[in-house]
N, C-alpha and C positions, 0 to 999 in steps of 0.2 A: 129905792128905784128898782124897776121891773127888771128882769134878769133880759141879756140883748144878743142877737148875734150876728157874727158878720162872715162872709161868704169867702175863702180866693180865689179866682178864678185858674184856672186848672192842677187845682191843689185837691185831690179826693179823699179830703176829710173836712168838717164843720168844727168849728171852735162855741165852744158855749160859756158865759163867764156872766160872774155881775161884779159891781164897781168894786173897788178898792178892797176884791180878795184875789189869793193866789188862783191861778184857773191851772188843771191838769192838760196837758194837751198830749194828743199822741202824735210823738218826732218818727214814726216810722223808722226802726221797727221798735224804740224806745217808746218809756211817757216821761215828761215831764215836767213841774211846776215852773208856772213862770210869769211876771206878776203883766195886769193887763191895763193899760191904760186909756180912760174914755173922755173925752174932750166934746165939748159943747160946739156944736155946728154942722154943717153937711158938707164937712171936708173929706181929704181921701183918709182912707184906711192907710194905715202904715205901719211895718213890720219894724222892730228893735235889731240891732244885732245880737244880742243876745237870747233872741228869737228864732232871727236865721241860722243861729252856728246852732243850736238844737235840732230845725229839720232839716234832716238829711235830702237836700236836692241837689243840683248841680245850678247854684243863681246865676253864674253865668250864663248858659243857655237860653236864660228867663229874660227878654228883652220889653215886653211889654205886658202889663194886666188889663183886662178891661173882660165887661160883664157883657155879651150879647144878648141884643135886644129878645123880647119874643115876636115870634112870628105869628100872627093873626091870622086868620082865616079872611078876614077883607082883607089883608094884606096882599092876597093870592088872585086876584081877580083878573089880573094878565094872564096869570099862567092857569087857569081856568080849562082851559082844552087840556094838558097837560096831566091834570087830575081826575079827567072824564073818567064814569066809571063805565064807558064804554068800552069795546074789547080793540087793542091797538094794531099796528101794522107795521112794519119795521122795514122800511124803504132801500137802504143804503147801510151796510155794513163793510168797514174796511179793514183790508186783511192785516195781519199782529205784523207789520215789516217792522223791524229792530228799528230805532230814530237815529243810530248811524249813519243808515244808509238809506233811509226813507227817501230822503231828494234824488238820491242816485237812482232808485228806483221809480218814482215817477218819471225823470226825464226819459231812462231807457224804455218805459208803457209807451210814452209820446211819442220816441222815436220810431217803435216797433210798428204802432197805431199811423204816422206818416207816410211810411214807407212801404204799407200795406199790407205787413206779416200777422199782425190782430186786427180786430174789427170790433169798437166798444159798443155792448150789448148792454143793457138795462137789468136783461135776469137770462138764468141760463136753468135748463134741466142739468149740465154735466158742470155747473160751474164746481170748478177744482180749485185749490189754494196752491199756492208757490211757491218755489224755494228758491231764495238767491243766494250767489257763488259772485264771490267776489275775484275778477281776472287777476293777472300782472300788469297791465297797463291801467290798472284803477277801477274802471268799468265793474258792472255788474252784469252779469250773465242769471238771467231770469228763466227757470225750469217749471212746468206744470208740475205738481205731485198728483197722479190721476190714479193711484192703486187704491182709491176706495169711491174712484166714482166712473171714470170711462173702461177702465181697466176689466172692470167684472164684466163688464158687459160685451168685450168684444171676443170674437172667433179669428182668430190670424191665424193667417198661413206662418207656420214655423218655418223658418229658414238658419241652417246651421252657422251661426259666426265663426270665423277662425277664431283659431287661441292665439296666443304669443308665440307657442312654441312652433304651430303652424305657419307664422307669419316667417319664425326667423328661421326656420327649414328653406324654405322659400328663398330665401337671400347666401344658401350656401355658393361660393366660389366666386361673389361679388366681388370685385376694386373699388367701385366708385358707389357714392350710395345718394341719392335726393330723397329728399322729405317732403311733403304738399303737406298745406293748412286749408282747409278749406273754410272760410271765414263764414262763421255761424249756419256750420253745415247745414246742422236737421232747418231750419229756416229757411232753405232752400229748395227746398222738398215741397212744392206747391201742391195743394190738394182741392178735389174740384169743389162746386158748391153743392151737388148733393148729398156726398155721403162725407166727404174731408177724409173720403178714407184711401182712391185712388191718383199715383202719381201723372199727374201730365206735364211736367218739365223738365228736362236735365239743363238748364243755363248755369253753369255753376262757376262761382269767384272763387278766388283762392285769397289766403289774406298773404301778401309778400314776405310781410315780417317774419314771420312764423317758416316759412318756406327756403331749404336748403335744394345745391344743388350741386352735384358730382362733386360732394365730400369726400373724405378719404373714414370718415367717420360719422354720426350721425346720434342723437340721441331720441330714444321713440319707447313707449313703454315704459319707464325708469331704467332702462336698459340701455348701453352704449354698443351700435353695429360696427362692426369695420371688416377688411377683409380679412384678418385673424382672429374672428371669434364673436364671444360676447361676452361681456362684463356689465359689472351694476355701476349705476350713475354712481360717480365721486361725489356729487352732492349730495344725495339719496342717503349714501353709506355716511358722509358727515354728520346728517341728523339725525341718523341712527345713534350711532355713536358720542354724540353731545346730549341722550337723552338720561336725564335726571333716575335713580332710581325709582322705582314705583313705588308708591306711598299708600295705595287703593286695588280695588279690582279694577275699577273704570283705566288706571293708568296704565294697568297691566297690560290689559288687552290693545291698549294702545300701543303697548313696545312692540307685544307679539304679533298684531296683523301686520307693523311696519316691517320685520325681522321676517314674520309666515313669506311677504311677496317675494325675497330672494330667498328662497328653501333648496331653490335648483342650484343651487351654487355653496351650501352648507353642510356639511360631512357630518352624517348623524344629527340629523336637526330634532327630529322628535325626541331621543334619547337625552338629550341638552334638555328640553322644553318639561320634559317629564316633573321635576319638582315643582315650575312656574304651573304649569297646567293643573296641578292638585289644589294649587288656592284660589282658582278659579269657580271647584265643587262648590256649589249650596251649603256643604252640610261640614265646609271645613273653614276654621276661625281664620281671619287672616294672620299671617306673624311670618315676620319674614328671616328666614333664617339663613343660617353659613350655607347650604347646599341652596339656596335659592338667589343667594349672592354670587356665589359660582358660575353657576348658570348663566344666571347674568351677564356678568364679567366674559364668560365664556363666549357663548352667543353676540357681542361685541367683537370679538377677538376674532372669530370664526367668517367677518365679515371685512377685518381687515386685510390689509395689504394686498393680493393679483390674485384675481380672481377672475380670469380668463380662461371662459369656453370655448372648445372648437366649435364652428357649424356641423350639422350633421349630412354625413353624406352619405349615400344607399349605398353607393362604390367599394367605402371601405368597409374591413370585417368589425363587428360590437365586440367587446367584452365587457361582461356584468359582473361585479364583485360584491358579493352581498352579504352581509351580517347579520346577525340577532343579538341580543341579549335580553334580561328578563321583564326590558321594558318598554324594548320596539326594536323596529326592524327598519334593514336600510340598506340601498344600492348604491354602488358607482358604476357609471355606465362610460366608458371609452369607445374610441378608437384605436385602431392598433394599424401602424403604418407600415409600407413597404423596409421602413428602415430599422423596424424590432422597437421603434419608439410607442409610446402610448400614451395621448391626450383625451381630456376629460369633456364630455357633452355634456353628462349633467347628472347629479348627485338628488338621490328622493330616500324618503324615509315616512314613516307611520308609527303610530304610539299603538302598544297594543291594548286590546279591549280587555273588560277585566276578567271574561273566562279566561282570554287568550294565554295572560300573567300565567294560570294555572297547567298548560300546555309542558309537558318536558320537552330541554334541549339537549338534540344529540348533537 
C-alpha cells in the first residue's frame, strides 16, 4: 500500500508513515517511534494516548479539531468592492478609548454635544485626540491633547499664573477660609464663532459639592490652609508613605515626583535624593542598594509626623539657615518673632551639578 498522510489541525508538524511499520515522529522538542494505525473508511483521525503523552502540548486547552475550508475566489463575490484594486478612503476612524470606559465616554461626547460645549463635525483640519481622567464621582472628564496640532500653531498672549507659594502668601493672617469649585470651568469659557479664540462670557456655576465655606481649614493644592500655617494633606502623606519600594526606574520616579511636590517642607531633600537620583542616569545599572534603602526609608520619615508652616509675612524679620555638603546644598528660611521664637516658612535644597561636586568647601 502507498505510503499516506494525515494532517492536525493546529499542530505545526506533518506525520508521514506507511501501514503496519513503526513511523518516527517528532514530539517537540524530542522524536519518537511510535506504531501507527490505518483503518478502512472515511472516519475521523484519532490520536492513541500513548501518542498524546509523547507530544508535548497542553490537550487541555485543545477543545476542538477541525480543517478549515478553502476560500475560493467566487467565494469572494460579496466582498468584491472590498478587494478593489482601486485606491481606498478611510471615512471614519475611532479614537483607541480603553473598553473600560468607552460607554462612559460616549455618553459624556453626548452630553457635552446636548448642552452645546462641542459641535459633531464630520472632519476637522485641527482634529486632536483625547485624553480621559477619570473623577471621584465616577464620571469621566474628557481633555483635548492639542500639543501636536492647535498648539504649534497658536501666538497667545502669555499671562503670568500664580504659583502656590504665591497663592498661599496671599492668605497670610486669615481665620476663616472658603473654597469655590467651579463646575467644568474651562467649559465655561465660551468662545465666539470666528476665531474660538476670544472670550464673550463670564456666566459662571460653581459645582456646590466641591465648594467650602468659612472653614476654619480648607484643603487646595495637596496642601491643608488654616490660620496657623500650612501643612501637607494627611492623605497625600499616607500614600506616600504606603508606597511599596521601587522595583524599576519607571517606579522610581514615581515615589520621587510624589515626595519632589512637598520639598518645601523637607530638610535637605536633594541631599536624601542623591543615591535615588544616580540610578535614574542612562549609563548606571539598576541595583538597589543599603544607601538607596536609607533614603528611602529616610525621605518617608522626613514626611512624617507636623509638618506645619507659618504663612509669610513682609512684617516680620527672615532668617536663612543654609548648608552645603559635597552633594547639595539647602536652606531653612524662618521667621523670627517679637518673642525670640522662630517658625519655619519653608525649607528648599538643590543637588549639585557635576563640576559643582568639584568646587572646595570652606
Amino acid at each position: 500500500m502507498e505510503a499516506a498522510k494525515f494532517e492536525v489541525i493546529n499542530i505545526k508538524y506533518r506525520v508521514a508513515y506507511k501501514i503496519n511499520k513503526f513511523t518516527k515522529v517528532n514530539a517537540m522538542p524530542e522524536n519518537a517511534t511510535l506504531p501507527l494505525i490505518v483503518a478502512a473508511g472515511n472516519g475521523l483521525s484519532l490520536f492513541g494516548r500513548n501518542w498524546l503523552q509523547e507530544i508535548k502540548m497542553d490537550w487541555n486547552m485543545i477543545k476542538a479539531v477541525k480543517k478549515m475550508p478553502d476560500i475560493k475566489p467566487q467565494n469572494m463575490s460579496e466582498f468584491s468592492e472590498l478587494f478593489s484594486k482601486n485606491l481606498g478612503n478611510v471615512k471614519v476612524v475611532k479614537a483607541n478609548v480603553p473598553l473600560a470606559i468607552r460607554e462612559k465616554v460616549e455618553l459624556e461626547l453626548n452630553r457635552l454635544v446636548k448642552i452645546g460645549v462641542l459641535e459633531k463635525v464630520d472632519s476637522s483640519d485641527w482634529a486632536s485626540p483625547i485624553i480621559q481622567v477619570n473623577k471621584p464621582n465616577g464620571c469621566v472628564r474628557i481633555c483635548g491633547d492639542f500639543k501636536a496640532t492647535v498648539c504649534p500653531s497658536l501666538n497667545p498672549k502669555e499671562y503670568p499664573m500664580p504659583t502656590a507659594e504665591e497663592i498661599f502668601t496671599n492668605l497670610r493672617g486669615g481665620q476663616k477660609f472658603s473654597k469655590l469649585d467651579i463646575n467644568a470651568a474651562y467649559l465655561q469659557i465660551e468662545l465666539d464663532d470666528e476665531s474660538k479664540e476670544l472670550l464673550c462670557d463670564f456666566g459662571i456655576h460653581l459645582n456646590l459639592d466641591k465648594c467650602e465655606f468659612f472653614a476654619n481649614k480648607v484643603e487646595y493644592l495637596s496642601f491643608v490652609l488654616s490660620a496657623k500655617g500650612i501643612e501637607p494633606n494627611p492623605q497625600k502623606v499616607e500614600a506616600v508613605m504606603n508606597m511599596p519600594r521601587p522595583r524599576n526606574r519607571d517606579k522610581l520616579l514615581l515615589f520621587l515626583g510624589m515626595v519632589n511636590y512637598y520639598r518645601t517642607v523637607i530638610l535637605e531633600m536633594a541631599t536624601l535624593c542623591y543615591s535615588l537620583n544616580d540610578l535614574l542616569k542612562s549609563d548606571v545599572v539598576w541595583l538597589w542598594s543599603e544607601k538607596c534603602e536609607c533614603a528611602f526609608q529616610k525621605l518617608k520619615e522626613s514626611l512624617s509626623g507636623e509638618k506645619l508652616l507659618m504663612h509669610f509675612n513682609p512684617q516680620l524679620p527672615v532668617i536663612s539657615a543654609t548648608n552645603g555638603s559635597p552633594r547639595g546644598i539647602s536652606a531653612v528660611i524662618s521667621h523670627a518673632h517679637p518673642d525670640g521664637s522662630e517658625r519655619r516658612i519653608a525649607y528648599t535644597s538643590r543637588s549639585l551639578s557635576k563640576a559643582e561636586t568639584h568646587y572646595s568647601q570652606i
